[in-house]
N, C-alpha and C positions, 0 to 999 in steps of 0.2 A: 504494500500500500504506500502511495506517494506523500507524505510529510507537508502539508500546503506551505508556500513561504509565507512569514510576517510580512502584513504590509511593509512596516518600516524598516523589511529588510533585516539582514542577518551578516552581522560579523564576528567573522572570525581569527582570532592573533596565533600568530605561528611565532617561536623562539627557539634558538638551536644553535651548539657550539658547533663551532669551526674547528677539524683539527688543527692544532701546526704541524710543524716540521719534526719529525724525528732525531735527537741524533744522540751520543755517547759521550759523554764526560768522563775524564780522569775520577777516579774516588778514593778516598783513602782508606773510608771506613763503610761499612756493609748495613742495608736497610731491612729490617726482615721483609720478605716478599719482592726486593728490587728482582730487575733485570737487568743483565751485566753480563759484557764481552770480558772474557779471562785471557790476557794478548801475553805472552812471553816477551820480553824483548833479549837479543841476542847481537852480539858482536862488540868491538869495542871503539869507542868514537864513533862510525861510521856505522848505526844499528840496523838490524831489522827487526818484525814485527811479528810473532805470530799470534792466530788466534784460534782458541782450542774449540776443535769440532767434535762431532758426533759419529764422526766419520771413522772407523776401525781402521787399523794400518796392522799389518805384519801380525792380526789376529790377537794380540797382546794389550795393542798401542791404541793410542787415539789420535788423529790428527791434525794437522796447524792448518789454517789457511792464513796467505799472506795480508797482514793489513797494510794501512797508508794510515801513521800517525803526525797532528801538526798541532801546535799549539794548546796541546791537553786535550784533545779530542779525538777518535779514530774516523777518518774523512772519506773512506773508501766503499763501497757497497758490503752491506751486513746482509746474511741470511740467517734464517730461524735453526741453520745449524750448528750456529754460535753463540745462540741466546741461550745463558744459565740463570736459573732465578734459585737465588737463596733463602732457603726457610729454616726459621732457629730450630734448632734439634736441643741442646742444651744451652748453656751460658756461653756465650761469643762462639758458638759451632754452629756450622749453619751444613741442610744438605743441600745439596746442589744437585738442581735438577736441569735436562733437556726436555722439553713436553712431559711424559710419564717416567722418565725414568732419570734413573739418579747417577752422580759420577763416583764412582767406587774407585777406590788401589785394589788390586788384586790380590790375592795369597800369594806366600809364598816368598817375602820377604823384599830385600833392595832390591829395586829396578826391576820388580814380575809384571810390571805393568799398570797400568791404570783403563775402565771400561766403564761403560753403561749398562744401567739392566735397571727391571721393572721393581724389583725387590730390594728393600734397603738390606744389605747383610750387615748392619751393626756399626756401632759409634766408631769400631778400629779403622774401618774401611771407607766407611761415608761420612762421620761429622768432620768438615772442616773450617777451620780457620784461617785469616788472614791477617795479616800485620802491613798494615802500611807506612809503616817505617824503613821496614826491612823488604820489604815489597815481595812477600813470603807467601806464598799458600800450602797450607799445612795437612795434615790428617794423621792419623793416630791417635794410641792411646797410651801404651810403655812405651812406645819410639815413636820420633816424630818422622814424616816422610814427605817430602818435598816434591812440589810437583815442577817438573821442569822442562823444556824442550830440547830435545838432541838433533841438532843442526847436520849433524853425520848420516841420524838414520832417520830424521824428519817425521819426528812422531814426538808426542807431549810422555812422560812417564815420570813414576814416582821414585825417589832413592830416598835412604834412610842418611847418608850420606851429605854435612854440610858445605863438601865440594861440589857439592853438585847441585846445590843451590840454584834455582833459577830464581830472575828478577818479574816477578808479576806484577801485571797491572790491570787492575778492574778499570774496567767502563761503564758506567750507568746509565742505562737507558731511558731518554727525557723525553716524553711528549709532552711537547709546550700545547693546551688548549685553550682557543681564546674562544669568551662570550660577546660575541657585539653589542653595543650597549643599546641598538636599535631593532624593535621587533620589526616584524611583519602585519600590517592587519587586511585583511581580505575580506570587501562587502559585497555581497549579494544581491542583487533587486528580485521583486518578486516579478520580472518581468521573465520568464523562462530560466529562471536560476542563473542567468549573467549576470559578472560583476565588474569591479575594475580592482586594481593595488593599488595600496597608500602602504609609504613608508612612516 
């Protein structure tokens, strides 16, 4: 059944944010629930950049894609197989997820690797932590294990070892949303339900 219009017509106001622009910032410290590039950086003077995927390498490993970093930012196209979101597990642990599944160390002691999978196996393997001091990411529980990049075999992995220390740096993912401070209002006539826009 057809709704007749009011004579005096019928408006109606529409309001709606604008995204902005996406993009990744330097972070020192971890948000619970952030989303955040985990980039290695490698070399000396002269660096590069990687950023840890979801991507298996050599059945063990996980792998880097290369970023473009400039002035505290990563400025290079991001996929969602570099997005980790952190969620507190304990006091300053946080796990780390891709979509449904979490970043683990593997068994098996220094350098057995580092994976994904749908199951968390436990605080040794999944809670981790970050120091942005030390630009450290961490996990364990009686040892700590460091997650780092090997530029030799071009895969992210963990060692118990503080030679092997790699330099991490989180990036957080920003969407700027703006509200315009001007609605919409849209009038009606009861002339065959046309109208006209006013801002």
């Amino acid at each position: 059944q057809k709704i007749p219009m009011p004579a005096e017509g019928l408006e109606l106001y529409a309001k709606w944010t604008e995204l902005g622009p996406i993009y990744y910032q330097q972070a020192d410290s971890i948000e619970d629930g952030g989303t955040y590039l985990i980039v290695a950086r490698t070399g000396s003077g002269s660096y590069a950049y990687y950023a840890l995927t979801n991507e298996v390498k050599s059945t063990s490993f996980l792998a880097g894609e290369t970023v473009t970093v400039s002035g505290g930012y990563v400025t290079s196209p991001v996929d969602e197989s570099m997005l980790w979101t952190f969620i507190t597990a304990t006091s300053g642990k946080y796990d780390v997820k891709n979509g449904d599944d979490f970043l683990l160390r593997r068994s098996g002691g220094s350098k057995a690797g580092v994976e994904i999978d749908a199951t968390d196996s436990g605080a040794a393997y999944s809670d981790w932590a970050y120091d942005g001091g030390t630009y450290a990411l961490t996990v364990g529980a009686s040892s700590t294990y460091y997650l780092y990049y090997s530029t030799s075999d071009q895969y992210f992995n963990c060692s118990s070892s503080t030679g092997d220390k790699g330099t991490i740096y989180l990036y957080k993912q920003i969407n700027d949303s703006v509200e315009p401070g001007d609605s919409q209002t849209i009038t009606y006539d009861a002339n065959g339900g046309t109208g006209n826009t006013e801002s």
